[in-house]
N, C-alpha and C positions, 0 to 999 in steps of 0.2 A: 172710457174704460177706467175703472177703479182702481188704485193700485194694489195688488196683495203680498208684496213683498217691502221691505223697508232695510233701510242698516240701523243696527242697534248699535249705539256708543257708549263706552263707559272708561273714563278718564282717556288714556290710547289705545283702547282696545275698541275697534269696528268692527262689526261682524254682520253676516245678512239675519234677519230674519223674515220669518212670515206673517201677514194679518189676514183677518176677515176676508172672506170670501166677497164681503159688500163693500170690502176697501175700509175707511173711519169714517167714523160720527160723533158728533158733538152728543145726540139726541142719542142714545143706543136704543132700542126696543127688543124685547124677548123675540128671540129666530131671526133676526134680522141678518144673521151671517157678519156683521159690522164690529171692530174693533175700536169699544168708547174711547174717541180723546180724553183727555185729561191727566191728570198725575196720580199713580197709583201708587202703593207702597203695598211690598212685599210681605204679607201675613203668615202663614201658617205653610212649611213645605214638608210635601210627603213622597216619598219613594216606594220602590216596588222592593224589598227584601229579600224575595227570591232571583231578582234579577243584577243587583248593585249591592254594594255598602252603603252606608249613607253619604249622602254626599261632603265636602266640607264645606262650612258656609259660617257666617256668624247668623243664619238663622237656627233655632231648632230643627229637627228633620224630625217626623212622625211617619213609622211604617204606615203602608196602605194596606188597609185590613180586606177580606174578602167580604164584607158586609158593608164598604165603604161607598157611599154615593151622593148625588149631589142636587138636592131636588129644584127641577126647574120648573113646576106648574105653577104659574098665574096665578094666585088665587088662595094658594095653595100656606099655612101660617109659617110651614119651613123656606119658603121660597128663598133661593138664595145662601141656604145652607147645607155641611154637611148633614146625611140622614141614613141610617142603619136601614140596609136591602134585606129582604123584600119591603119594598117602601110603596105602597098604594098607589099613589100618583106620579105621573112621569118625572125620571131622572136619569143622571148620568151615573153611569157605572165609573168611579174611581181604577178599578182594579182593570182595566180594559186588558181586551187578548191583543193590542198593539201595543206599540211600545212609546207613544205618544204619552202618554201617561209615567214611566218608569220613574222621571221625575219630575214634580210638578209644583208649582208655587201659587196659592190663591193670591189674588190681586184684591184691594181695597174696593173696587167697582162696587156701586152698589151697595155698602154695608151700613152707613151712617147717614143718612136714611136711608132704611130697606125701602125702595120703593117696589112696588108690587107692575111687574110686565115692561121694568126698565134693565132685564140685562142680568142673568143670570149664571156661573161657573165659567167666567170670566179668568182666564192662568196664565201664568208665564209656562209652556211648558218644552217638549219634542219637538224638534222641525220631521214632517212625513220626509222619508229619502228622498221624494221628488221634489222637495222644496215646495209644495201645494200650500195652495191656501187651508187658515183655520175655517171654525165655524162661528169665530169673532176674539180669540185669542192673539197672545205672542207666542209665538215659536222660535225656540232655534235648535243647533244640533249639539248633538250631547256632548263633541268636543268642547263649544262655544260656552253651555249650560254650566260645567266644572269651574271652567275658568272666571265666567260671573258667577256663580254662588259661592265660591272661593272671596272673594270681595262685598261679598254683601252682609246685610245686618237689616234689624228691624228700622232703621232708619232710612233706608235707601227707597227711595222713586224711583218709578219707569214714567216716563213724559213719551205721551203718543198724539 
């Protein structure tokens, strides 16, 4: 069995979080449910407005628009990027009616080389209340989320 939960550490701070539903991979592959190894740094973090202030962080914080999403078709030239809904081809809705989303951090995966069907809206973001697995994400809970985005900057790495 794969693991889907993990502890996150940062300086003395542990806490639980969750991974992939496929546990990690070195290899990630688009759907694979699997959370890429590797060292990722913390890009661009957005919030829900209606639901929070922004959070404090030394990243910028970018409301989430309701046209906000995240296109994840193969194939597809946005692959791997933000993309204004109604968007053609299959994506994720930033703005979700769960609260997994409220606030969310893109991860480096994936960006330098875009490759195409290796791994796509890849986030640091919400642990579900049950502590369930992603669908190849980090997760944790919003107590845990304030207190790391409180300590972070564009400098910082997640090591998975």
């Amino acid at each position: 069995m794969r693991a889907t939960t993990g502890i996150l550490r940062m300086g003395q701070l542990s806490c639980p979080c969750s991974l992939g539903r496929s546990g990690r991979k070195f290899i990630k592959r688009e759907g694979d449910g699997a959370t890429p190894m590797g060292t990722w740094r913390l890009r661009r973090l957005f919030y829900r407005a209606d639901r929070m202030v922004p959070p404090r962080s030394g990243l910028a914080a970018r409301l989430i628009r309701d046209h906000d999403g995240w296109c994840e078709t193969v194939g597809d030239r946005n692959y791997n990027r933000l993309v204004r809904i109604p968007y053609e081809t299959s994506h994720e809705f930033m703005k979700r009616d769960d609260a997994l989303y409220d606030v969310v951090a893109e991860l480096s995966h994936n960006e330098r080389p875009r490759v195409q069907g290796h791994g796509s809206a890849v986030f640091f973001h919400l642990r579900r209340p049950d502590g369930g697995p992603t669908a190849g994400c980090i997760a944790v809970s919003m107590r845990d989320m304030k207190i790391i985005l409180e300590k972070c900057g564009h400098k910082t790495r997640i090591v998975v």
